[in-house]
Structure formats: structure tokens, C-alpha cells
C-alpha positions in Angstrom: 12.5 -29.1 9.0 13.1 -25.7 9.4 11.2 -22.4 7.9 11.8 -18.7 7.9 8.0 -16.9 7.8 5.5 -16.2 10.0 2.4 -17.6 10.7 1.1 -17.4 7.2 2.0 -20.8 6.2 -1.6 -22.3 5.9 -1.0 -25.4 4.0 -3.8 -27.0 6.1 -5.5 -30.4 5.8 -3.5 -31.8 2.7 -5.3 -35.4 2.7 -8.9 -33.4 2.2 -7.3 -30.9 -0.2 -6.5 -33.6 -2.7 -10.0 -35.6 -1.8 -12.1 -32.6 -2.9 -9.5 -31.8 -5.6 -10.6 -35.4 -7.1 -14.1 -34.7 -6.4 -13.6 -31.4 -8.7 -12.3 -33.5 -11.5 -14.9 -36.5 -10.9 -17.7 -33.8 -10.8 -16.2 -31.6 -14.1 -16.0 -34.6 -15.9 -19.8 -36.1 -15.0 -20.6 -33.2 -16.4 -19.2 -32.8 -19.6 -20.1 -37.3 -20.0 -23.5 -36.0 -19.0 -24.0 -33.7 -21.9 -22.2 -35.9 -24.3 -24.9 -38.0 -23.6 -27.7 -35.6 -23.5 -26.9 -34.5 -27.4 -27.2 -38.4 -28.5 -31.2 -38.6 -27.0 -32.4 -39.3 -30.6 -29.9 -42.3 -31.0 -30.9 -43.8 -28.0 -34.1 -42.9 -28.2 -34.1 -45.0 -31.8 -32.3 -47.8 -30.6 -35.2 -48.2 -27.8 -37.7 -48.1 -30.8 -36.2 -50.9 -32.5 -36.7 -53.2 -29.0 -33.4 -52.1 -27.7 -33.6 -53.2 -24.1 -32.7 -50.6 -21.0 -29.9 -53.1 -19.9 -28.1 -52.8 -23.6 -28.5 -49.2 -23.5 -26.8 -49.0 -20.6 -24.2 -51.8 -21.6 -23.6 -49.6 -25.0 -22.8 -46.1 -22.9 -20.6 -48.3 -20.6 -18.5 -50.0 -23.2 -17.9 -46.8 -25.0 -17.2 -44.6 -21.5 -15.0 -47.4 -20.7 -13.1 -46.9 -24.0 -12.9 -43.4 -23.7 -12.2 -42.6 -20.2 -9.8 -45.5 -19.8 -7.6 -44.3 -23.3 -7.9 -40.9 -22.0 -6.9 -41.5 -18.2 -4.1 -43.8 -19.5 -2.8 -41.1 -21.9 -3.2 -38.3 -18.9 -1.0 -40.5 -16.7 2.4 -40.4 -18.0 2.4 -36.3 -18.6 1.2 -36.2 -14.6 4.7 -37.2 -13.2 6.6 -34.7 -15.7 3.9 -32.4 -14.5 4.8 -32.8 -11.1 8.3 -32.1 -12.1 7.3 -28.9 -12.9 5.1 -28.6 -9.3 7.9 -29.4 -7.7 10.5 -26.5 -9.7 7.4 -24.1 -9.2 7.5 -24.9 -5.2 11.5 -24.7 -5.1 11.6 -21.3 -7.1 9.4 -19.6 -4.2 11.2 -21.0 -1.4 8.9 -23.7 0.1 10.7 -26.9 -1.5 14.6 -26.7 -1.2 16.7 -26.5 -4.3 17.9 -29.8 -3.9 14.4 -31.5 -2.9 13.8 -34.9 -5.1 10.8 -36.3 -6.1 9.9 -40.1 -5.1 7.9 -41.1 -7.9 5.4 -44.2 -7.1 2.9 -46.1 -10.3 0.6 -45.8 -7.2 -1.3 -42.5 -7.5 -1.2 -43.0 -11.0 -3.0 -46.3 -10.7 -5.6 -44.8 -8.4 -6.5 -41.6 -10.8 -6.6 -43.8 -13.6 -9.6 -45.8 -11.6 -11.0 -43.0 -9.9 -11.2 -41.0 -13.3 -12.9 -44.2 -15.2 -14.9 -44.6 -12.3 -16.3 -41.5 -12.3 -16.9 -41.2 -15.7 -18.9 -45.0 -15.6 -21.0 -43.3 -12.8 -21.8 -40.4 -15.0 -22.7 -42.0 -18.1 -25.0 -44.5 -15.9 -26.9 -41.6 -14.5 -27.3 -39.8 -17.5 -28.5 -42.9 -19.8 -30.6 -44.1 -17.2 -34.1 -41.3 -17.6 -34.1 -42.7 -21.4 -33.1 -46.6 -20.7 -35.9 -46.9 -18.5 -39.0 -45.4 -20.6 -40.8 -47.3 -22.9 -40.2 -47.6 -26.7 -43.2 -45.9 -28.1 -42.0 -42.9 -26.1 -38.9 -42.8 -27.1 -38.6 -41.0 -30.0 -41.0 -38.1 -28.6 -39.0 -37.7 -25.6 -35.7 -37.2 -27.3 -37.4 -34.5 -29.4 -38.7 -32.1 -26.2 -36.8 -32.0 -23.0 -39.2 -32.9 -19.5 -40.1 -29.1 -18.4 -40.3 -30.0 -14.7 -37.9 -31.1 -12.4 -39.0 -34.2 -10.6 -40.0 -33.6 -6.6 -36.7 -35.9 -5.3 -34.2 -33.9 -7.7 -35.7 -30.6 -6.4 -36.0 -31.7 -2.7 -32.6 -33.4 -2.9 -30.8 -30.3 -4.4 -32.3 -28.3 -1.4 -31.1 -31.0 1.0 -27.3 -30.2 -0.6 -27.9 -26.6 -0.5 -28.8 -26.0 2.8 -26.2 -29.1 3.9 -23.7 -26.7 2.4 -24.6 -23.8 3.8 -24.3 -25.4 7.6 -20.7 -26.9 6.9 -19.6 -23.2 5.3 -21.0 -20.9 8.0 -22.0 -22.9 10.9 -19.4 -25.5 11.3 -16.5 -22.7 12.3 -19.1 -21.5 14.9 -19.5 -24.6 16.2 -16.4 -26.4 15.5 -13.3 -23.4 14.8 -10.0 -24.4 13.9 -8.4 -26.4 10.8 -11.5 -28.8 10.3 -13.8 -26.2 10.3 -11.5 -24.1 7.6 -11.5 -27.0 5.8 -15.3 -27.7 5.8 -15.8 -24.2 4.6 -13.8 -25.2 1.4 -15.1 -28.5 0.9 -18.9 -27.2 1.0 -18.6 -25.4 -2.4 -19.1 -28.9 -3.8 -22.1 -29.7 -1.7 -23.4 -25.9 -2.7 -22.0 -26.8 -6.5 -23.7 -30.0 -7.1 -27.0 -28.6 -5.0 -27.1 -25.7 -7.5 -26.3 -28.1 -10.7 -29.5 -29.9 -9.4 -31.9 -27.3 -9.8 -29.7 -25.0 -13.1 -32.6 -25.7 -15.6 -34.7 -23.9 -12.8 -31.6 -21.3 -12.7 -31.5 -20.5 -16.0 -35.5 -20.3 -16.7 -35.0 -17.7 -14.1 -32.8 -16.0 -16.1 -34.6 -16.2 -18.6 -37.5 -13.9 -17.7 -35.7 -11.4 -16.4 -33.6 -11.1 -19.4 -36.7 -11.7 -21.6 -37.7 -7.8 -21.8 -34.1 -7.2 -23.0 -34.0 -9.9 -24.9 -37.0 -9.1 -26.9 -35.7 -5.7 -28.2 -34.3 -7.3 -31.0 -37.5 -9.6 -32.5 -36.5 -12.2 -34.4 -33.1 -12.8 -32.2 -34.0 -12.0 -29.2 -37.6 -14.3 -29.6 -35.9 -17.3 -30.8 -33.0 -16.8 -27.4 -35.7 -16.6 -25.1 -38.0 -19.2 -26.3 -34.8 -21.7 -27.0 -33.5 -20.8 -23.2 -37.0 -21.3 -21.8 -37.5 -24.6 -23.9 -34.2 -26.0 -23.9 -33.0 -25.4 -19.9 -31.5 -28.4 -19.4 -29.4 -28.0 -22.6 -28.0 -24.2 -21.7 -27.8 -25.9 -17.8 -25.2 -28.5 -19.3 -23.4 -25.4 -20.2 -23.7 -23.1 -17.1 -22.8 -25.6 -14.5 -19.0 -26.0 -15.5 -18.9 -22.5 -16.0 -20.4 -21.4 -12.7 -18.0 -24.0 -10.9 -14.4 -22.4 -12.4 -16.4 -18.5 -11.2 -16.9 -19.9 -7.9 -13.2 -21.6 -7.4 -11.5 -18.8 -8.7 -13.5 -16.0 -6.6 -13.2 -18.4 -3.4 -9.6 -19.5 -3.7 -8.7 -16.0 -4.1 -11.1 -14.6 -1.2 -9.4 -16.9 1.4 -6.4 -16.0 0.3 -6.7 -12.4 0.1 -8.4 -12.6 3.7 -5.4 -14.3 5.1 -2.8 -12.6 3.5 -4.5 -8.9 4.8 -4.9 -10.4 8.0 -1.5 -11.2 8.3 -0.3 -8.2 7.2 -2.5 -6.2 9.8 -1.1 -8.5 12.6 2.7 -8.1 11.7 2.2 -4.5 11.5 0.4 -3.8 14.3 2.1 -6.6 17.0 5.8 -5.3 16.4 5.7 -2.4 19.0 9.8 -2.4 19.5 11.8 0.3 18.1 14.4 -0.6 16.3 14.2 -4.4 14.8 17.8 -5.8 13.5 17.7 -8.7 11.2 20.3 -10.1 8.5 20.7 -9.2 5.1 22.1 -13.1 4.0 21.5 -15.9 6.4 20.5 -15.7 10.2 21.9 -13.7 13.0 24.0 -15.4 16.0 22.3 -16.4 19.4 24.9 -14.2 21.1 24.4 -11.3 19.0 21.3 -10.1 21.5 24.0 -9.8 24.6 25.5 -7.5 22.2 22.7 -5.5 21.0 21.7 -5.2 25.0 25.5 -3.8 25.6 24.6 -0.7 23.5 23.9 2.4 25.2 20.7 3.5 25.5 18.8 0.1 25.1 16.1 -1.0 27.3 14.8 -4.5 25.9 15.8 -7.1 23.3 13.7 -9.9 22.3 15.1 -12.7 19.9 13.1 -14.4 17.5 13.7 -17.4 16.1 11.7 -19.1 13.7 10.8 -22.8 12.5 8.4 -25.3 11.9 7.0 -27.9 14.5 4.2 -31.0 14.3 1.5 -30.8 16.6 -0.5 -34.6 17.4 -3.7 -34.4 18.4 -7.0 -36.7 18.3 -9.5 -35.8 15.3 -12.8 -37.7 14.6 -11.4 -40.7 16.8 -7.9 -40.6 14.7 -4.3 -39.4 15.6 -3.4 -36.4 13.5 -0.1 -34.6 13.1 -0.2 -31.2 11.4 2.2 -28.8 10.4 2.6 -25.7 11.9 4.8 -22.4 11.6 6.5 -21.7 15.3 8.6 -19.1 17.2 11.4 -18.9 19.5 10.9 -16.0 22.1 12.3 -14.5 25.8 9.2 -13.5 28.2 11.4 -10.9 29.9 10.0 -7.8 29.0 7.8 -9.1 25.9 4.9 -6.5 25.9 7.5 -4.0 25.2 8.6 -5.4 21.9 6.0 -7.9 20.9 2.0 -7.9 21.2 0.8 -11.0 20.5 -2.9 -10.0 21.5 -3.1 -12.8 24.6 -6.2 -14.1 25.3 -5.9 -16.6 27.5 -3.2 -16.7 30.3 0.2 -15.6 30.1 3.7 -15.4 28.1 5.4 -14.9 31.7 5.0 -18.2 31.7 7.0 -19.4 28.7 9.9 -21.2 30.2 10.7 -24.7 29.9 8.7 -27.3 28.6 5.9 -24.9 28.0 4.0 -23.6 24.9 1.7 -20.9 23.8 -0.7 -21.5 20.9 -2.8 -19.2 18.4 -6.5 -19.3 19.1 -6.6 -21.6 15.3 -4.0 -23.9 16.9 -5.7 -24.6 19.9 -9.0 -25.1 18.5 -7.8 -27.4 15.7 -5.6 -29.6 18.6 -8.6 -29.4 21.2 -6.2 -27.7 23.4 -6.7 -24.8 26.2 -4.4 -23.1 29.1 -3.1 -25.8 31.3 -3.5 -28.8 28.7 -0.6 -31.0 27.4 0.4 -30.3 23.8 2.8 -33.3 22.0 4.7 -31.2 19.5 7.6 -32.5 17.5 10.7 -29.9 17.1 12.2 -29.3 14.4 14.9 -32.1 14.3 12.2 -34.8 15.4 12.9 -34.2 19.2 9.3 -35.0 20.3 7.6 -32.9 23.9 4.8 -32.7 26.0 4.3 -29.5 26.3 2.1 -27.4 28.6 0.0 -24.9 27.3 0.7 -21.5 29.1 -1.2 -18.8 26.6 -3.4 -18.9 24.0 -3.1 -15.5 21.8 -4.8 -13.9 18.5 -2.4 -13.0 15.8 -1.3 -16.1 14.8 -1.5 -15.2 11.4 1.1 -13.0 11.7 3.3 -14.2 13.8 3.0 -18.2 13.6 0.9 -20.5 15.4 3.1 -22.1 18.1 5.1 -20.0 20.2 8.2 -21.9 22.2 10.5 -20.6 24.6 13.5 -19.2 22.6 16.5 -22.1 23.7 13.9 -25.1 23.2 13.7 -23.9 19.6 17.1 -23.3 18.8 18.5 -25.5 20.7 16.1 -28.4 18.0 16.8 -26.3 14.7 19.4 -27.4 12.3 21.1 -23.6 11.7 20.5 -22.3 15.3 20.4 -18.9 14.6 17.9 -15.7 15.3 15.8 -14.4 12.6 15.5 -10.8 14.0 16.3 -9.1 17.5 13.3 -6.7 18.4 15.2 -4.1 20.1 13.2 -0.8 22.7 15.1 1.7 24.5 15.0 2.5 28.1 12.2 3.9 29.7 13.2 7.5 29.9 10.0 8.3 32.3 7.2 9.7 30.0 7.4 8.7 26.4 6.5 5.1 26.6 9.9 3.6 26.4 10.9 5.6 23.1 14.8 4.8 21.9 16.5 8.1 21.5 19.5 9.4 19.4 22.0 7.1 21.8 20.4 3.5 20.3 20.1 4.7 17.1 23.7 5.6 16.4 24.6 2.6 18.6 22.8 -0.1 16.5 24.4 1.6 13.5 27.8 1.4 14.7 26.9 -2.2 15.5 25.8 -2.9 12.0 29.2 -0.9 10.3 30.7 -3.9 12.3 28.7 -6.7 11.6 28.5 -7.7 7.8 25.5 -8.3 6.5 23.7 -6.6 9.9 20.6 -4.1 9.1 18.5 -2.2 11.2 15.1 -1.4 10.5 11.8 0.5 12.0 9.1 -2.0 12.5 7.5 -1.0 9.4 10.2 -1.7 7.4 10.4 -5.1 9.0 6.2 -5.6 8.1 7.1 -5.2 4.7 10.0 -8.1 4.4 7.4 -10.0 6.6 4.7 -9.1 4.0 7.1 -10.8 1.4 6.9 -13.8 3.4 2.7 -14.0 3.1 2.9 -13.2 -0.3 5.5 -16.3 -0.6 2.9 -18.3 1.0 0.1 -17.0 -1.6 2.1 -18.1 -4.5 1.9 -21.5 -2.8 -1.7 -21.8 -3.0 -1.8 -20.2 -6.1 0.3 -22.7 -7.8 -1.0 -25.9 -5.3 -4.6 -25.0 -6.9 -3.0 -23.4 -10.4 -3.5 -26.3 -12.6 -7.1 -27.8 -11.0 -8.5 -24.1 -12.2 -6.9 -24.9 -15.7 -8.6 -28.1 -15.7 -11.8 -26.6 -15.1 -11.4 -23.7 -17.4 -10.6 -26.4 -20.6 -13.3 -27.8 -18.7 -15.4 -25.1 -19.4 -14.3 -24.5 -22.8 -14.8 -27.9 -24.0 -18.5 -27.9 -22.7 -20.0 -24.7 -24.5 -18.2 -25.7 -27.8 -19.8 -29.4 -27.2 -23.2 -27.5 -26.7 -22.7 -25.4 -29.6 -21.5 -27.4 -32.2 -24.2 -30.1 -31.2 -27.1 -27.7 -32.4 -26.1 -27.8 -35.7 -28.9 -29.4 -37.0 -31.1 -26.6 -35.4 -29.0 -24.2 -37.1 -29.4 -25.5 -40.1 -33.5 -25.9 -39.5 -33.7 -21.7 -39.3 -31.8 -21.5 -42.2 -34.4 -23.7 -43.9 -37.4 -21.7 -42.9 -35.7 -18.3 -43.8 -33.5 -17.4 -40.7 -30.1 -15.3 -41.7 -27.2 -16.0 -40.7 -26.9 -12.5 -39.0 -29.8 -13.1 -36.9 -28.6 -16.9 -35.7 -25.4 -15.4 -35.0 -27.3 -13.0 -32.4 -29.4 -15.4 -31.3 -26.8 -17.0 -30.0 -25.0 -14.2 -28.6 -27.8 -12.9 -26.4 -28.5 -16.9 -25.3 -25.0 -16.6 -24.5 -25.4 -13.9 -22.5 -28.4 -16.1 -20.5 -25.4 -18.8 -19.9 -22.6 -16.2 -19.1 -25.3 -13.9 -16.1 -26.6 -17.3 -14.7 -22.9 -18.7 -14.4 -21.8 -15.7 -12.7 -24.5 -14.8 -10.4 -24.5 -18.8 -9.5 -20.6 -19.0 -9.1 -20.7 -15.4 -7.0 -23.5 -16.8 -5.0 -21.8 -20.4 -4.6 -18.4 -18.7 -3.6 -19.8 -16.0 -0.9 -21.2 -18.9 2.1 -17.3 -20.6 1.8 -15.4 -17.4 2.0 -17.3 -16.2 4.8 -16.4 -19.4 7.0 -13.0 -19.8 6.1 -12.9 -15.7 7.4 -14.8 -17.3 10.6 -12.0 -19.9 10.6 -9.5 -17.9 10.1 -10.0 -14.2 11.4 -13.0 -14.9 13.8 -15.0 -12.2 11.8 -17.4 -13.0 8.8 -16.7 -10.6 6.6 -13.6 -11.7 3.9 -11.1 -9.4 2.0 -12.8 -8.7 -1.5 -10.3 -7.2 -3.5 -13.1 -5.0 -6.0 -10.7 -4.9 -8.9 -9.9 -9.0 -8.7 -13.2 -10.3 -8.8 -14.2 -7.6 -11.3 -11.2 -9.3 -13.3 -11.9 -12.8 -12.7 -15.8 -12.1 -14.3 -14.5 -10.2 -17.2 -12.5 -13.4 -17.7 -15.3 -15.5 -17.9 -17.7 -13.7 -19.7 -15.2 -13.7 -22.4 -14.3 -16.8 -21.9 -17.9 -18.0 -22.1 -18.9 -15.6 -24.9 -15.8 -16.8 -27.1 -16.4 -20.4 -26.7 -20.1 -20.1 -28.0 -19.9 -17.6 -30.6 -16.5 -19.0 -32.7 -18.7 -22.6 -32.6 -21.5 -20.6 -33.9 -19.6 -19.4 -36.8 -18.2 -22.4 -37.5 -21.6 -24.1 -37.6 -22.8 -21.7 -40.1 -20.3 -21.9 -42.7 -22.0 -24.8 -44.2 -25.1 -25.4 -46.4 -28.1 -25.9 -44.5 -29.6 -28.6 -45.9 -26.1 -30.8 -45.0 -26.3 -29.5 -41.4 -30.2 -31.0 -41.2 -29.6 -34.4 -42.8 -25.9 -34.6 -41.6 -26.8 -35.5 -38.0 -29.6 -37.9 -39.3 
């Protein structure tokens, strides 16, 4: 169970990654059942008329989700293993999974997506049918022809209730409680912000509405008909927004946290290497008795061996045992601050010999763990210690998380080797320690010796190590890679239901001596009303999570926003969003009016 990287492994909390992964999916689809729903009011609302009862309502939507959700979760099944096939190539082709890794593929996880998929969907057609089950018959028919304008006092307090529950878990939980549960709250409360914000979109996109409305109205047939159809028809264009705001505010978070870490990282690596000279290996790993060498060479003052793996810490959360993964390093106190600053916060790396340990400020907080504590870590080859805790330092990000005494972690690693000697000349009495012309040549002669030997400055060594966070970006990239395709079908499947399902309307201002020009823009600037509220609302949504996980994370609250990347990722949308409404559109219009009107009778 060895790795080669630094501390920018992150693959953090994988049982509550997957649980709010599901959630995503469960949520996505509710959403796009819901409006499915929504566009058959006049059905429903008929079959009430004709003495339909509430419960056969609701037994009709159930039967059919049933039907549909089942079929559909069966078919989704089978392409999910072959799918993870290709996971599992992705993961091997950027170093994480070895070549040779093989897949143990179990009818379980298929079994529980198919429920948890049909599940989800029953839940979601219940709710939805349930407003126009339970009113009487003689109102039926009215209320599927105007939507309620106001939002009911429980969905409005309730949606506040998730809003400001979501903005505690992103922001104050890594005050309160730092470390990995508190990084993983901060990700998990963009659903409580998401479904808090779906709560109260009709409200959203009213809002929209009248600040768009002077713009809107520059063009007056168009732009009346958008704004009185977005005022009158919220919870329509809401159905629309939500999914929409929910792929902006994954894609902006994801990348956010990512970007934070990865900077971070960087800043760490390239600031904590203060030797001179670092020597590392071109191929493999370099030899544990290559550092008496490098010390034999005239002129040098201090070499520090690093070796690097991966260990299992086991600690107590909420009342459970817990073992998590984290990236570790092999190092020699003597004479660390002059090759290595680890920016120590808490006791001392003097102290690393024998069964101690020194932890990053994140590893410590997740494990409950300070100076002077007992850590149970499991080495690399399974070897499990107590450990005592001797240091707690800051740029664990950079540099890994746990921090062992150099033998203990070689002596538990399958290839035993050194991942890079950091290498400072000898004190000449005024220049801080600076290696002169002697170690220079020296370590050069050294590597003409040694194949595959290299010698580098420290910032050519920051930039290999920047390699290895970038690595460990493409995992998160590809770990999350195919929920944000989900969404974004998600997405596209949503505004084409909500376009293609006002046909009839279409067709209606055709009738009454509306061109097809000015539906066209009608539609464009009402898209426009979907595409600003779903961006604002995803922005908004993704801001209060990136700011804890940079809590978690960094201990400061402001995240890396790479300007160009989130300018990017709203482009994509917008065009996304425009593209799904306007080809509909088109499509709609080809047709005779008078069909469209009595088609959907």
C-alpha cells in the first residue's frame, strides 16, 4: 500500500461521497418526475372531475413511476459495471490504481441503485401528485389551468430552515469541528442549500423577473408575453432552473476545492523545501544508503531522506471506529530546519524517533489527536502502532499528513527505497548555510556515476511535486466526472421537457395572431430569465461550501477562484441552457397551430 506524492491525496470520507452522490441523483431525478408531473395537471385534474378519488390518483402516478423508473434503473444497471471498467482504466492511466488492479464485481450495488433509484422516483411522484389528489373535484379543472401564486407559509419557512441549516454545516462546522468531517460537511451542505433554494425558485425567478422586466419590455410584444409568462408561470420556468442551478453549483464548487487545494499545495512544496540541492531518481526510487554517500561529498553540510507512503489512521468518530487513509513521510530530525520547513505548530520534530509521529493540523483534528496523545496507525504492509504524537505542523498539504521517523517507514514499505535526498552545504559562517561550487560539482560527479541519478534546485523539485497534485486533481475530476454528466443530461432533458410541453400555448398565440418570429423571442428572452436565475442561484449555492472546505482545508476563508474557469463553466451553461430551450422552440413551431391546440386535448 504504498504511494509516491505528497500530501495532496485528499480522497477523504469515501462512504459520504457516494451517500451524497445518491442524494444528487435521487434529487435530479425528483425533479425532472416532478415536472413530468406538473405538465399532466389537466389530466389529473379531469380524472378528479369524473369522481376520480385522491387514493387512485395517487395509485395511477405510482403504477406508471414504478414502470418507468424500474425499466429504466434495470436498463442503467448492466452499462454501470462496464462503466466502472472504464473508472477503473481512467484511475490506472493517472497512477492511483496499479496497472494490474482487478475489479471484484458484486449484483449488490446494483441491487441497491436499482431500489434506491425507484425509490426515489415513487417519493417524487407522491409529492408532486399529492397538491392535486387532495383538492376537490369542482376545483380541479380551474386549478390545473392557473398555477397557486403564493408559496404556502411551511414551504417558505421550511426552505429557510434548509438554507440557514446549510449555511451552519458549510461555514460554521470547520470552525467548530475542523478536520475531515467538517470538509466533508462543507460538501455535503450544497444539497441542504440546493433543495432550500428549489423550495422557494418560483420566488427566485419572480425576482428575476422584475429586474429583467425593464429589459425585457424593450421589445413589446416579446418581451410582454416573457415577462407576464415568467411572472405567471414561476413554478413552470422553476422546474427548469433548479436542475440547472444544481450542475452551476457542482461544477463551480468541485472545481473551487480543488483549485484551493492544489494552490495550496503548491505554495507549501515551494516554500517548505529550503535545502539546496534536492537529488531524486529519474526511474524508480533511490537506495537507503545512497544518503551516506551524498554526506561523503565535499562540501555538504546536511542530508535529509524522504521517503514516502501511505498509512491508516483509527480513530473514534460520532461513537464509531474509523480508519482513513492518509499520505505519510519518512524523515531524519538531525538537522531538519535546514532542509525542510514543515511550519511546526505544536511541539517538536527533535522528537521523531521511535515509535513516535507527527501529524498535519487536518490529521490531528480529524483523529481528535494533540502533542502527547497515542495515534494507532497502520504501515504500509499492515504492521499496526501506537504511536505518540510528538508535532503537529501546517503544510500538510504539501508535504503529506503523517510524518514517521525515516526507518519505521521503510523499514514497513514494500520497495524500501528514498524518494528524494534534500541535500544543504556546510555552514560557511554568514550566508545561511549556502552550498558552494565544491557540492555542486560533487553531486554532479555523483550523478555521472549513478544511473538514473538527477539533481535539482528546490524549484525544480516543486514543479515534479506540482505534477503529483495535479495527478491527484485528475482523480477528483474523474471520481466526480460522470455525476456532472448526469446532471448536465439532467439538465438538458428538463428544459426540453419544459419546452416541448408548451406546445399547446404556442400554438394558442399563433391562433390569436402571434408570429413565429416574435414566439421565437419570447422564448429566448424567458430563457434568458431561466439561464441569470440559474446562475446567480448556482454562484450563490457554491460560494458558502467553498469557503468551508478552504476553512477545512487551508484554515483561511477565502478559496482559489480561478477568473477564467468559472467565467468558462457559465458560458457553458448559458449555452447549454439557451440551446436546450430554443432548438425545442423551433421544433414546436414547425407545425400548424391548430394541431398543436387540439393535439394535447
Amino acid at each position: 500500500m504504498t504511494s509516491r506524492g505528497g500530501g495532496g491525496a485528499r480522497g477523504r470520507h469515501p462512504c459520504s461521497s457516494a451517500v451524497r452522490r445518491a442524494v444528487v441523483v435521487v434529487f435530479v431525478v425528483s425533479s425532472t418526475l416532478g415536472l413530468a408531473i406538473h405538465q399532466r395537471r389537466r389530466e389529473l385534474a379531469m380524472l378528479r372531475a369524473v369522481a376520480a378519488t385522491p387514493r387512485q390518483v395517487h395509485k395511477l402516478i405510482g403504477s406508471e413511476v414504478l414502470l418507468v423508473a424500474g425499466a429504466g434503473a434495470v436498463l442503467g444497471a448492466a452499462p454501470g459495471f462496464l462503466v466502472a471498467g472504464l473508472l477503473r482504466d481512467a484511475f490506472a492511466d493517472v497512477g492511483v490504481l496499479p496497472a494490474d488492479f482487478e475489479l471484484s464485481f458484486n449484483p449488490l450495488p446494483a441491487v441497491a441503485a436499482v431500489l434506491l433509484s425507484v425509490l426515489g422516483a415513487l417519493l417524487a411522484g407522491f409529492i408532486a401528485a399529492r397538491r392535486i389528489a387532495k383538492i376537490k373535484p369542482v376545483e380541479a379543472l380551474s386549478e390545473s389551468q392557473v398555477e397557486k401564486g403564493e408559496l404556502g407559509r411551511t414551504r417558505k419557512a421550511v426552505a429557510l430552515g434548509l438554507l440557514g441549516l446549510g449555511l451552519v454545516t458549510s461555514i460554521v462546522l470547520p470552525l467548530l469541528i475542523p478536520g475531515q468531517l467538517a470538509i466533508a460537511g462543507a460538501g455535503g451542505s450544497l444539497l441542504l442549500l440546493m433543495v432550500g433554494s428549489a423550495l422557494i425558485s418560483p420566488v427566485l425567478v419572480q425576482t428575476t423577473t422584475r429586474l429583467l422586466t425593464p429589459l425585457l419590455m424593450r421589445s413589446k410584444v416579446s418581451g410582454y408575453l416573457a415577462a407576464a409568462n415568467s411572472t405567471a408561470n414561476a413554478r413552470r420556468l422553476s422546474s427548469a432552473v433548479v436542475p440547472l442551478a444544481l450542475g452551476t453549483a457542482m461544477a463551480l464548487m468541485q472545481l473551487s476545492m480543488l483549485n484551493t487545494v492544489e494552490v495550496t499545495a503548491k505554495e507549501q512544496a515551494a516554500t517548505g523545501v529550503v535545502s539546496d540541492y534536492v537529488v531524486t531518481s529519474g526511474t524508480t526510487g533511490l537506495s537507503t544508503d545512497l544518503a551516506e554517500k551524498v554526506r561523503a561529498v565535499d562540501g555538504v553540510g546536511t542530508v535529509t531522506p524522504v521517503a514516502r507512503s501511505q498509512v491508516l489512521i483509527t480513530y473514534v468518530e460520532i461513537d464509531k471506529p474509523v480508519s482513513n487513509p492518509f499520505s505519510a513521510q519518512g524523515l531524519e530530525p538531525r538537522d531538519l530546519d535546514r532542509t525542510l520547513d514543515l511550519d511546526v505548530r505544536e511541539g517538536s520534530l527533535d522528537e521523531l524517533r521511535g515509535d513516535t509521529v507527527a501529524l498535519s493540523r487536518i490529521a490531528a483534528d480529524t483523529a481528535r489527536l494533540d502533542v502527547g496523545d497515542t495515534a494507532d496507525v497502520d504501515l504500509g504492509d499492515g504492521t499496526r502502532k501506537e504511536l505518540k504524537v510528538v508535532a503537529l505542523y501546517g503544510k500538510g498539504l504539501g508535504f503529506g499528513d503523517v510524518t514517521l521517523p525515516h526507518g519505521m517507514l521503510t523499514e514497513h514499505t514494500a520497495h524500501q527505497q528514498d524518494t528524494a535526498l534534500l541535500v544543504t552545504g556546510e555552514d560557511d559562517g554568514g550566508d545561511g548555510g549556502g552550498a558552494d561550487g565544491k557540492v555542486e560539482s560533487g553531486l554532479a560527479d555523483l550523478a555521472d556515476g549513478t544511473p538514473g541519478l538527477v539533481v535539482q534546485s528546490p524549484e525544480e523539485f516543486g514543479a515534479v511535486e506540482q505534477g503529483e497534485f495535479t495527478q491527484q486533481s485528475s482523480t477528483s475530476l474523474i471520481a466526480n466526472a460522470l455525476l456532472i454528466l448526469y446532471v448536465l443530461i439532467a439538465v438538458v432533458n428538463t428544459l426540453v421537457m419544459a419546452t416541448t410541453g408548451r406546445s399547446r400555448e404556442f400554438g394558442m398565440l399563433r391562433l390569436i395572431g402571434t408570429s413565429k418570429q416574435q414566439t421565437r423571442r419570447m422564448m429566448f428572452l424567458e430563457s434568458w430569465v431561466v439561464i441569470l436565475t440559474a446562475v446567480v442561484v448556482g454562484i450563490a449555492l457554491a460560494i458558502p461550501p467553498a469557503v468551508g472546505a478552504a476553512l477545512g482545508t487551508t484554515g483561511q476563508p477565502i478559496p482559489y477562484v480561478e477568473p477564467l474557469a468559472w467565467s468558462g463553466i457559465v458560458v457553458f451553461v448559458a449555452l447549454l441552457g439557451w440551446l436546450s430551450i430554443s432548438l425545442p422552440t423551433r421544433s414546436a413551431l414547425r407545425g400548424r397551430p391548430i394541431d398543436a391546440v387540439y393535439a394535447t386535448e
